[in-house]
N, C-alpha and C positions, 0 to 999 in steps of 0.2 A: 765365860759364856760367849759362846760366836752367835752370830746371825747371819741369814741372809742377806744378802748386799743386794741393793736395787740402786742403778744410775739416779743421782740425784738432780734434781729436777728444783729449776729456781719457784720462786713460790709466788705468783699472781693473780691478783683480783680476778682474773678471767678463768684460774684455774678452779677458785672457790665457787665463783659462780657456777661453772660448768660441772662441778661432783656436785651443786645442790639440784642442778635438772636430772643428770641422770642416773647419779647413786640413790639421791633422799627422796626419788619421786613414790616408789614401797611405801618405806617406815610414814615416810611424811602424811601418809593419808589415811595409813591407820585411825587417825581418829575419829575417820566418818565412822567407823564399825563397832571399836576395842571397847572402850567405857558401856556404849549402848547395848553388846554382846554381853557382858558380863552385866549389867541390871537386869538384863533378861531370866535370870534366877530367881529375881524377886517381883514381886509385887507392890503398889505403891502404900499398900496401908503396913507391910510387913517392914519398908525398908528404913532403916533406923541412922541415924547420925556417925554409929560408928562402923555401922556396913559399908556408908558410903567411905569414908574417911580408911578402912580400912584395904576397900578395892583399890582406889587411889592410891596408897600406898607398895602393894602389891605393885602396880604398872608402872607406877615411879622406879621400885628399886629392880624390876627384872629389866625397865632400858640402861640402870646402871651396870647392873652383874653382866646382863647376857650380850648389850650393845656397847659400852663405855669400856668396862673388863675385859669381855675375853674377845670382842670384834678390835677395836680399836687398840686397845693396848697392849695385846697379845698375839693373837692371829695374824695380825696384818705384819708381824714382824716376818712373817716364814710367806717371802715372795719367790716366786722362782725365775730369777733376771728382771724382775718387776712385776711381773705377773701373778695376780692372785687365782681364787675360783677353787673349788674343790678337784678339778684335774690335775690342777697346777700343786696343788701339795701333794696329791695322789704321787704325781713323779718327784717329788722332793721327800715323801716317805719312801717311796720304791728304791729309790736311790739309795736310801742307808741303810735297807731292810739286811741282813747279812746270810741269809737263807733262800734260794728260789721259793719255799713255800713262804716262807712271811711275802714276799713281795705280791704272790698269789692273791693273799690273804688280803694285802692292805689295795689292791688292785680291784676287790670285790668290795669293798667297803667304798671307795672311791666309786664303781660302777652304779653300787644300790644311790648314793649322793646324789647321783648324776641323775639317775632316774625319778628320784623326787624331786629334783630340778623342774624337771619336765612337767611332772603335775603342777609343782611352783608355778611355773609361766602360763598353765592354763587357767590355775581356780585366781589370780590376782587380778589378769582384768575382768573375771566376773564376779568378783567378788566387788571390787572397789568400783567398776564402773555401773552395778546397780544398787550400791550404795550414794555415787552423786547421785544419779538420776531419780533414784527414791526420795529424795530432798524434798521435790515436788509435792509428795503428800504432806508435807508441814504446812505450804503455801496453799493446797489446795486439798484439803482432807479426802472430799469425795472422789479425787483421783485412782481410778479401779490399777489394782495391782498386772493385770493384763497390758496397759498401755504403756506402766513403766517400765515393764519386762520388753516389750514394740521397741520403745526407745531409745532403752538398754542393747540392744541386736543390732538397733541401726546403727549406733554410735560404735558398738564391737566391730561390725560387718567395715564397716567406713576405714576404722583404725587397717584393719589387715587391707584391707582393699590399698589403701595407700600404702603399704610397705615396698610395692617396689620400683617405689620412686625415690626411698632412699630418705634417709632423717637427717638430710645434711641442710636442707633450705629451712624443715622447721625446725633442728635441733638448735640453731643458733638464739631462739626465745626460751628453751624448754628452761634454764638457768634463772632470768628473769623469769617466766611466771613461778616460779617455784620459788623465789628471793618475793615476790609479793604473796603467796599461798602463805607462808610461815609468817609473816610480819602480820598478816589477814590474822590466822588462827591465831598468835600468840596474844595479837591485841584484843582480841575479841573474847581470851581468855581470862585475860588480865583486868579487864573491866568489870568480869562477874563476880574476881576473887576479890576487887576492892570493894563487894556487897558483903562480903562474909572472910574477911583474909583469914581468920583460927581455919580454915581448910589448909591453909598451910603446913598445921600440925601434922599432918599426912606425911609428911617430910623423913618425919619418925619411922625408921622401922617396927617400931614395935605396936604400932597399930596395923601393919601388916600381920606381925606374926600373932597378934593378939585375934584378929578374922580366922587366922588359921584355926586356933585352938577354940575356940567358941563353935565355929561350924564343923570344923571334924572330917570327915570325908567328903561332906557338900561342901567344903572348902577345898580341897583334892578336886573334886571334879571343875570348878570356877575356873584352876590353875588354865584350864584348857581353854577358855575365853580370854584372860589375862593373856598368853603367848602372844594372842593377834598386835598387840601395839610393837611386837619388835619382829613383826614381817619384816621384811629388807634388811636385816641385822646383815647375810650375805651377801649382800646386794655391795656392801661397804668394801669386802675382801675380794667378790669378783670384778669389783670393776676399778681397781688400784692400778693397773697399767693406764690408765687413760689421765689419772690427774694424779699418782703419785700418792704416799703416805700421809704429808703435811698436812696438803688443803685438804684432804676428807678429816683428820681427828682434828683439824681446827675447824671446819664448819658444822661437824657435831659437837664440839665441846663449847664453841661459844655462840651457835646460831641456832640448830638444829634442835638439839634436847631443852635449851631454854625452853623455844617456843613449843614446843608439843608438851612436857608439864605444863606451859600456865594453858593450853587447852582443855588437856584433862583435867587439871584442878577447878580451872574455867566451867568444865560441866559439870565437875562434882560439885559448885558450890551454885550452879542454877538448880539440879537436884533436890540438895538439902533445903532450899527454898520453895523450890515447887516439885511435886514428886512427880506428880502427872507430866512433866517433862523427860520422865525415864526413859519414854518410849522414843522420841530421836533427837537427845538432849547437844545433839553438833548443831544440827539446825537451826534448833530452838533456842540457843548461844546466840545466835543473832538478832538487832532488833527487826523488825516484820520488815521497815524498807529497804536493810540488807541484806533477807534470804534468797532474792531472784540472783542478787550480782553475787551472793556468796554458794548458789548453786550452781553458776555458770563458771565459775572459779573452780569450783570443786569437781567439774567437769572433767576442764582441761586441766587438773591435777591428777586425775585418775586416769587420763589418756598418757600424761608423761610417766606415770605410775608402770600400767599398761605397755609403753615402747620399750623404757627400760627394760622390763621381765622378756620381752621379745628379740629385742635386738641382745640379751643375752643369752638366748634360749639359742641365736643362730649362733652366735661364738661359739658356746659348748656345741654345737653339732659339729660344727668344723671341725675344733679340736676332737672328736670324737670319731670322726673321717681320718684323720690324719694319726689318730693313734691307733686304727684298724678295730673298733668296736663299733660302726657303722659303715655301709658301704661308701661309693662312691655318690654323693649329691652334685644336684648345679649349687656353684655358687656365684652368685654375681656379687661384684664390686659398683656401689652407689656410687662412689667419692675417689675424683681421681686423686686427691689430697689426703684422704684419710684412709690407710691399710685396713682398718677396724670397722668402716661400714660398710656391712655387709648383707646380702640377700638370699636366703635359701627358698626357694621358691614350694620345696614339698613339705619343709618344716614349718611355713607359713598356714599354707593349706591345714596341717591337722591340726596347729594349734588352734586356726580358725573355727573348723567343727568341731574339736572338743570346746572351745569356750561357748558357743552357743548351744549348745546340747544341756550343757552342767547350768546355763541359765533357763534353756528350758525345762532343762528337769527339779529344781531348785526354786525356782522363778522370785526366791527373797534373798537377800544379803547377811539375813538374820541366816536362813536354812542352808547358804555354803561356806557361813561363818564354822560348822562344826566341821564340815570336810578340810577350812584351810590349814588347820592348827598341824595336822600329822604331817604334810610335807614338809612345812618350815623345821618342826621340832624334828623330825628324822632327818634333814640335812643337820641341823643342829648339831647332832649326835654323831654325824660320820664326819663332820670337819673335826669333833673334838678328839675323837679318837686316833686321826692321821695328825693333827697338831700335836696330842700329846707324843703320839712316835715322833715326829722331825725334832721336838725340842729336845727331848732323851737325847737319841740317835745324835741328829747334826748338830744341835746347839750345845751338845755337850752339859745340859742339865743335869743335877744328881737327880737320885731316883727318889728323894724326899721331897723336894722342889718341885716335880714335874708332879710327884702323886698331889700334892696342897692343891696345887694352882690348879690342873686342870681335873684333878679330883674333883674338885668342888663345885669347878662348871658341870661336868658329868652330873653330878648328882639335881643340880637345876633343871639340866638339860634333858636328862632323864626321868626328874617330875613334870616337865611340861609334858616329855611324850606319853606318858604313862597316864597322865590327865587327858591326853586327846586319844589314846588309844579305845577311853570309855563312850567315846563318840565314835566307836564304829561303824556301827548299826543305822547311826543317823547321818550318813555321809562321811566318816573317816574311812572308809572301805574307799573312794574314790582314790584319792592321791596314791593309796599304797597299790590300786590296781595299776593302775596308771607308770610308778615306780617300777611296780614288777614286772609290767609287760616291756617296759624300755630294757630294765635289768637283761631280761632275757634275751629280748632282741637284739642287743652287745653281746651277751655270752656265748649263743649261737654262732655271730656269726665271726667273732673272735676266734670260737673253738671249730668252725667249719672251715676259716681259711687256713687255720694249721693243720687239719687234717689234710686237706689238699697239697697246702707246701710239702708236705711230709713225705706224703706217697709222690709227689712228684721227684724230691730228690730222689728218694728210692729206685726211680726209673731213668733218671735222666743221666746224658752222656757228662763224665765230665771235662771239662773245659780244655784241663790241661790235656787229655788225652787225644781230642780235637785236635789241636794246637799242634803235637808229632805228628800227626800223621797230614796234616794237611800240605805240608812241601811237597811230599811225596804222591798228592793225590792230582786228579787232573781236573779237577774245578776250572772251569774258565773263571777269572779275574775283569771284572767290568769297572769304567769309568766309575766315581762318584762316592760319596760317604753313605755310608748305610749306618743306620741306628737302632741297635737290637734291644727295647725293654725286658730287664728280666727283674726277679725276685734276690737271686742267687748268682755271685757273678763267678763262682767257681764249676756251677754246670752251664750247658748251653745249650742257651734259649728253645724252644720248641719250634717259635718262629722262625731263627736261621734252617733248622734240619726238614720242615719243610718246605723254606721257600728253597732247599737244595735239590731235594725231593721232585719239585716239581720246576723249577728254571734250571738247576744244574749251573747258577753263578752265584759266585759271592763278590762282592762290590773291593775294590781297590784298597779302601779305611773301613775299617770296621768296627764300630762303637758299641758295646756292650755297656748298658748304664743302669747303676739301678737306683733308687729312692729311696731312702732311709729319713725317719720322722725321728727327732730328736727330740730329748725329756726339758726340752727349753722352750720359751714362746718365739724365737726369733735367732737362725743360725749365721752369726756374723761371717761376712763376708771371708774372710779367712780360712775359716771353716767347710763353706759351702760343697767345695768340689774335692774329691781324692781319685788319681789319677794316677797309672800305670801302664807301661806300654808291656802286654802281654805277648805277643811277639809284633815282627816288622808290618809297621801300620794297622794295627789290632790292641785297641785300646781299652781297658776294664776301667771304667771309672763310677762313682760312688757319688751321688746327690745329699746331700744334705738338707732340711728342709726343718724348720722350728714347729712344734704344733699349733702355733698361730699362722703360718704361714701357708698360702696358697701356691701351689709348686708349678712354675712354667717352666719345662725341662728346656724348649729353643732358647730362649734366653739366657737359663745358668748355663749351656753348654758355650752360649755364642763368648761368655763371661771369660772363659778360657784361653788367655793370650795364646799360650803357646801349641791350642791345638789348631789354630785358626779355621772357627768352625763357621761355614758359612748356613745361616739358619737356611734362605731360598732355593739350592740347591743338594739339601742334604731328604734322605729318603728314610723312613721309619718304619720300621716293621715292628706288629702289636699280633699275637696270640688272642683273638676272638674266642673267650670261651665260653662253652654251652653246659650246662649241666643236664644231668641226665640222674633220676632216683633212683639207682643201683649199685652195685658193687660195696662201697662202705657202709657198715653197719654200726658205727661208733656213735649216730648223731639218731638218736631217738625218731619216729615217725615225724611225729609235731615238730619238733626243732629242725629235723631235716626238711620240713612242708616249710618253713619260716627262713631258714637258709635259701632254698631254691626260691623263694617267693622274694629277697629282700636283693639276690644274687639277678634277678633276670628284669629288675629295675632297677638297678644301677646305672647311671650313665655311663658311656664310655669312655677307657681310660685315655683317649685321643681329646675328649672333652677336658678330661677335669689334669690332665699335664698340658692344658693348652696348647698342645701340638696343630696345626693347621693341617685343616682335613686331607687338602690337596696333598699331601707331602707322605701319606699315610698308607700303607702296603697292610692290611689286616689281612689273618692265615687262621680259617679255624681249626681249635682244638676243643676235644670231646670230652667232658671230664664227667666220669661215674661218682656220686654220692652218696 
């Protein structure tokens, strides 16, 4: 059996610390919601010693199977150069697919992933941040549901409002308070289970399976409030680049999952004692003069909760830039030290008004507990399917081994979402709209720029034929290097033919360069540039770029010993393109209305290859759609 190799990385206190801010801030806060969702089935004169003993058991053993099993000790084996995320397998399946259609195939599974990503990163800070803020009505009952919702907004509004200053000044506490949140929950759980430790017996699966079989399909349905404790199960596998394999399966296996069972068991066994505590039995875990400093705790748990789902919601857009299933965005860099923080200013923005909307329209933690379940469990499901290809495929699994193992997650992963699909009606329609409108608006505009390349080759001169005849032509030759971006470095460029068109010169060096995104997070230096002298002083060269990588073409060019390229005197010419709704018919009304629409706010390509403006010759061109 092979695996993927990821640079090994020494293993430091600072490393643990820093996967518990920003990997466990998700799962970790599950449990203002998970337990209390799933009482919410019963009532207090109905709910019996081995309901409760049996729910608990249930949440115990799906952070074993779904977080411990197939996050940690499975999934996280298939990195691609260190990088996790479901893009990142996406091209680690594509890559062994042995068919253009399978690659299609596991390219759309990967896209639909991505797109319940996106509802992921809206419904968790509203879910979780008016779950703290709710806290309040344990301390103060008559607390009207309208003001926590006020508080809830402010605190959401504040979070994005400060994103583009960048997580670098606060992220260095996000580890500490997250290393005090779980020693907080763990001990606070562990004090109610030495009133009642037989809650322990929960331990047992088989008071799990024993609720199943007693309640029957209202046990089927529960499954869908149970998923909520291993939200951030992905959160473990996308953010592996940052601290590495070791310190995340060791700060879950001996900090992490301790402390969140003796929570839950913590509140199952306040329950069993007082029932009337179902209703917000995280709270009510505390004694009365710890609920203010353990709601102000659970505060800033749901805000590091909340940045996490953000600042990886920008990562995946990047990579999503960079793999041509969204257009060009700004992206700004927080951190002149860290490549990784990053700021997209329009993916900010929507995430901003979809999370206030879905609290407006919601306005309980209870009411977008039923929406959260389907994004989680529909990534669930598309990571286990691209894992179960890469281990077949690259790891060289038999096909008996591959069906066990991740059979069997499947079949989990597929009761969870089959359990949250019955919450459609009641808010699971959200995430999957949400999903499918991303889905599509990558599909679009994936399938729109290859229509374009297409019919462009189809027209365009090509390069080599350029090339003869150009001795022979009377072009005047001017001082200076000229830099022609193209797509395709065997035809040429629009922008050389007409700035010929209308100056009648071509520059002395002529660079022809194109951009190529590679199925890697980071294209080592080695790699970066491919180079060819096409003919005398006419140069075709090839950019390399990682999909974690932001592309400054002055730069990799100046990288070039032997072309000695000076960035402040070299001149760029760039194809302004305009679209126009006619001529192709390939892209439906609506998709064509969503292509032009997602095409004519794109930044420009002078922006996002960080080319400086001055240095810039743009030429339009006219393109029918």
């Amino acid at each position: 059996m092979q695996e993927a190799s990821s640079p090994a990385k020494p293993l430091r206190l600072a490393a643990l610390i820093g996967a518990l801010g920003v990997v466990y801030g998700d799962i970790g806060t599950s449990p203002l919601y998970a337990f209390q969702t799933c009482l919410g089935y019963f009532n207090a004169a109905s709910l019996t010693r081995a309901d409760v003993l049996g729910l608990l058991s249930l949440i115990f053993w799906a952070l074993v199977i779904t977080v411990t099993l197939k996050y940690v000790t499975f999934v996280m084996r298939a990195d691609n150069k260190g990088e996790g995320g479901i893009l990142a397998l996406t091209a680690l399946a594509q890559r062994a697919a042995a068919t253009a259609h399978t690659r299609v195939l596991l390219g759309l599974v990967g896209i639909i992933g991505a797109g319940l990503f996106f509802g992921d990163g809206m419904l968790t800070p509203a879910v979780s941040v008016l779950s703290a803020v709710g806290g309040l009505q344990v301390v103060w009952p008559g607390l009207s549901n309208d003001l926590v919702e006020g508080l809830s907004i402010a605190v959401i509004a504040a979070l994005f409002i400060a994103q583009r200053r960048g997580t670098g000044g606060i992220g260095a506490a996000f580890g500490p308070v997250m290393v005090v949140w779980f020693l907080t929950i763990g001990l606070l759980g562990a004090m109610q289970i030495a009133g009642d430790p037989q809650v322990l017996a929960a331990l047992n699966p088989f008071y799990g399976a024993d609720f199943m079989v007693r309640h029957k399909a209202s046990a089927f349905v529960i499954l869908g409030a149970v998923v909520l404790a291993v939200t951030g199960a992905e959160a473990l596998y996308a953010d592996m680049s940052h601290f590495g394999r070791k310190p995340i399966r060791l700060a879950w296996t001996w900090f992490v999952l301790p402390s969140l069972a003796l929570n839950y068991f913590g509140q199952g066994a306040l329950v069993l004692a007082h029932p009337a505590a179902a209703d917000n039995p995280f709270f009510k875990i505390a004694p009365a003069a710890l609920q203010i400093p353990l709601i102000v705790l659970s505060t800033l748990a749901t805000i590091i909760a909340s940045q996490a789902v953000i600042s990886g919601a920008f990562s995946m857009a990047r990579q999503c830039i960079q793999l041509g299933l969204f257009p060009r965005m700004e992206v700004r860099h927080t951190s002149a030290t860290e490549e990784g923080q990053i700021y997209v200013p329009q993916i900010n923005w929507l995430l901003a008004a979809g999370v206030i909307l879905l609290v407006l329209a919601f306005r309980t933690s209870n009411a977008l507990a039923w929406a959260y379940g389907i994004a989680v469990t529909g990534t669930f499901v598309c990571t286990n399917i691209l894992a179960m290809f890469v281990f077949r495929r690259s790891f060289h699994w038999s096909r008996l081994a591959t069906l066990l193992t991740f059979g069997s997650f499947c079949i989990v992963d597929l009761g969870f979402f089959g359990a949250n699909i019955l919450k459609f009606f009641d808010g699971g329609w959200v995430p999957l709209c949400i999903g499918l409108l991303v889905a599509v608006l990558m599909t679009t505009w994936q399938r729109g720029r290859a229509l374009i390349y297409a019919r462009w080759t189809q027209d365009a001169l090509p390069l080599v034929s350029f090339l003869k005849r150009l001795p022979q032509s009377r072009i005047i030759r001017v001082p200076g290097t000229a830099v022609f971006m193209t797509g395709n470095l065997d035809f040429v460029p629009n922008a050389l033919l007409h700035n010929l068109k209308h100056n009648q010169v071509l520059h002395e060096r002529v660079l022809f360069v194109s951009v190529r995104t590679l199925d890697i997070p980071h294209a080592p230096p080695s790699q970066r540039a491919e180079m060819e002298e096409a003919a005398p002083s006419i140069y075709r060269i090839t950019l390399n770029f990682g999909f974690m990588e932001s592309p400054n073409i002055p730069l990799a060019l100046a990288g070039l010993k032997e072309l000695q390229f000076d960035r402040m005197s070299a001149s760029y010419f760039l194809g302004r393109e305009s679209y126009v709704a006619a001529g192709l018919t390939t892209l439906r009304f609506i998709r064509r209305w969503l292509f032009l629409f997602m095409a004519r706010n794109a930044i420009p390509a002078t922006e996002f290859f960080q080319i400086p403006a001055d240095r810039v010759v743009e030429l339009g061109v006219r393109i029918a759609i």
